[in-house]
Each structure stands twice: as structure tokens, then as C-alpha cells.
N, C-alpha and C positions, 0 to 999 in steps of 0.2 A: 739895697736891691738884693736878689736871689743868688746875682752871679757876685757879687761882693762877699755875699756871707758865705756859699760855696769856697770862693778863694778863702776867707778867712778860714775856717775850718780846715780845709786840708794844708794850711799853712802850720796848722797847729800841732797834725799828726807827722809822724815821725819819718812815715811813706813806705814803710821797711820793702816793700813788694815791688818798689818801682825803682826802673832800670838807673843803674851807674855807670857814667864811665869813669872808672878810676883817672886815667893816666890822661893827664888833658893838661893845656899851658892856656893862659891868655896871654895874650900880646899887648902892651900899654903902649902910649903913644910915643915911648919914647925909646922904643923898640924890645925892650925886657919882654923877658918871658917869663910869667910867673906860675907855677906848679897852683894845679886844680884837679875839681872831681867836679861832673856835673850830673846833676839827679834829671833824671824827665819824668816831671808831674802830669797828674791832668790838666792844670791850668795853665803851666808853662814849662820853661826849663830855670833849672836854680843851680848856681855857679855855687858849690861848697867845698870847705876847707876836705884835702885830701884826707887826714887823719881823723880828723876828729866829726866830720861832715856835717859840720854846723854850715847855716846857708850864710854866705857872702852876701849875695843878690840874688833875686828873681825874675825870669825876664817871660814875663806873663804873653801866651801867643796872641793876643788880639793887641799885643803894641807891637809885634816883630811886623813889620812891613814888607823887608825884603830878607832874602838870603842868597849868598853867592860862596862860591868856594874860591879858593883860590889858585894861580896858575903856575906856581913855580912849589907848590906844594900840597901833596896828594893828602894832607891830615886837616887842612885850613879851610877853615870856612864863617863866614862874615854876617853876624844879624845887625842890622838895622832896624831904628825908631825914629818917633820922631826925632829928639834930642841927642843920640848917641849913635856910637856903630862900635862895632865889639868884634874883635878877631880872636879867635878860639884855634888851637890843632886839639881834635881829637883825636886821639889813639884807638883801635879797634884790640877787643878782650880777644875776639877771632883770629883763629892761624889765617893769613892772609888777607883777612877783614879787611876794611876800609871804612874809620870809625868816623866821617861825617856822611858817608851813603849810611850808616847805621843809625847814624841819628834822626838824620832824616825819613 
């Protein structure tokens, strides 16, 4: 399909133009924090390696179902799919940013 090969292409370019947040953790289930950079593409957002920003995953918007932030910390915020759910802190590049109102 159209929106398939879409994805596939710009999977292929490199993105140079589109936004990073460098300074990002995910949360694993078993409580770790693991150091991240996330790109926001036009077809989704993609979880990459902080240095070298090779893509980890990609978490394509027509699968994110829901999003919530979270309450006891002002950088956390939560996508939902069907199969999974993902806890991210973003960090804002902004002097006093707030890097998941920026994301979103």
C-alpha cells in the first residue's frame, strides 16, 4: 500500500531535519532506566541509540492508541498499543522547557 511504502522510505533516510530529543530514558519493567534519544518522524516516533542514533524501534502513530503523562514526574510520559506500553522521561533542550508538552 501507499502508506507502507511512505513508511518504508522515509525509514530509509537518515531524517537529518527532524526533531531530537537527545536526553531521554526509557523505563523497563523492571524498573531500569535506560539512556535514549528520540527522533520524531513523520510517521512516528523512533526510540535511537543516544550516540550513534541508529533507530532501536519505531513506534509508528496510527499504533499509539493512547498517551498519558505521568504524576509524580514532570518529564514522563506513557504510549500505548495494542501489545505494549512504554514509559519514556523526556528532557526538554529549552531553559525551562518541559520535554513531553514539547513532544507532544
Amino acid at each position: 500500500s501507499k502508506l507502507m511504502e511512505c513508511k518504508i522510505n522515509f525509514e530509509k533516510e537518515d531524517g537529518p531535519d527532524w526533531p531530537i530529543f537527545k536526553t531521554c530514558l526509557r523505563q523497563t519493567r523492571h524498573g531500569t532506566r535506560i539512556p535514549m534519544s528520540m527522533r520524531i518522524c513523520p510517521h512516528g516516533l523512533q526510540e535511537v541509540h543516544p550516540e550513534t542514533l541508529n533507530v532501536i524501534q519505531t513506534y509508528p502513530y496510527i499504533e499509539i492508541q493512547a498517551v498519558s503523562f505521568t504524576a509524580d514526574d514532570n518529564s514522563g510520559i506513557a504510549f500505548y498499543t495494542d501489545n505494549q506500553s512504554r514509559l519514556f522521561f523526556i528532557e526538554s533542550s529549552r531553559r525551562h522547557g518541559n520535554g513531553r508538552s514539547d513532544l507532544l
